[in-house]
C-alpha positions as MATLAB code, in Angstrom:
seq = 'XXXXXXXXXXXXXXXXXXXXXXXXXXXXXXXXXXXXXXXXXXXXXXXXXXXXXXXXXXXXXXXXX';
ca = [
      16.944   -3.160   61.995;
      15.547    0.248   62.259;
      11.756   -0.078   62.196;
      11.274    3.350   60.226;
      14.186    2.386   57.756;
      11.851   -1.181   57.069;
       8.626    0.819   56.933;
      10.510    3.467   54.078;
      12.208    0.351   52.344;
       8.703   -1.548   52.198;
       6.552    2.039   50.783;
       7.868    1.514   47.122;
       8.642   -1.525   45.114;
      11.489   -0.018   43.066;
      15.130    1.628   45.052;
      17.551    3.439   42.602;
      21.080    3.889   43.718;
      20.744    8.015   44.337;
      17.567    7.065   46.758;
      19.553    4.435   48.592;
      22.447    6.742   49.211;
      19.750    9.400   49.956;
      18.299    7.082   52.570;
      21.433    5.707   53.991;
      22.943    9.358   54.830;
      19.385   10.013   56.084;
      19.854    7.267   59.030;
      23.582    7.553   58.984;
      23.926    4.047   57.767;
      26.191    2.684   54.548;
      24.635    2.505   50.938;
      24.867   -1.006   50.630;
      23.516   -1.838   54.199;
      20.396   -0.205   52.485;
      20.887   -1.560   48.714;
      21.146   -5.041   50.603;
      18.262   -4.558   52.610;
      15.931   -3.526   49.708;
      16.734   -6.634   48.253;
      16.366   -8.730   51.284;
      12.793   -6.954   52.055;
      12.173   -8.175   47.911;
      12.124   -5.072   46.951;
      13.665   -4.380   43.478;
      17.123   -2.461   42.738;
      18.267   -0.797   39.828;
      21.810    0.370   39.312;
      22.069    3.558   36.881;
      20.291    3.729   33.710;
      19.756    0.104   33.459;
      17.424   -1.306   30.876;
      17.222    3.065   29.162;
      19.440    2.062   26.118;
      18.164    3.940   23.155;
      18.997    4.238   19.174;
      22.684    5.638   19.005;
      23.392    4.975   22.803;
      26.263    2.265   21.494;
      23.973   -0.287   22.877;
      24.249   -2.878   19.805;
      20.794   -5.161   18.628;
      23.017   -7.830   16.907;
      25.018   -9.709   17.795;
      28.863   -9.500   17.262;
      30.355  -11.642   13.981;
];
């Protein structure tokens, strides 16, 4: 692995997918080669808007009958 890539992956503790695809075009390198090794260097990795529902998103707080 690309000792620069490893020092970027390790200087935050949270990757989004628009930073990984950012980083992989950056060292010419495949999105998931970098979403896999954010992971592997226990970094985390969120996908989208995960976690941002909000009041009227269709994001339901019961449970369905």
């Amino acid at each position: 692995m690309d000792p620069e890539l490893k020092a970027r992956i390790e200087s935050k503790d949270t990757w989004t997918f628009p930073e990984c695809l950012a980083l992989g075009s950056e060292f010419g390198i495949k999105t998931r080669f970098v979403v896999a090794m954010v992971m592997m260097l226990g970094r985390n990795y969120v996908d989208g808007e995960a976690g941002s529902y909000s009041e009227g998103s269709g994001a339901r707080s019961d449970p369905p009958a």
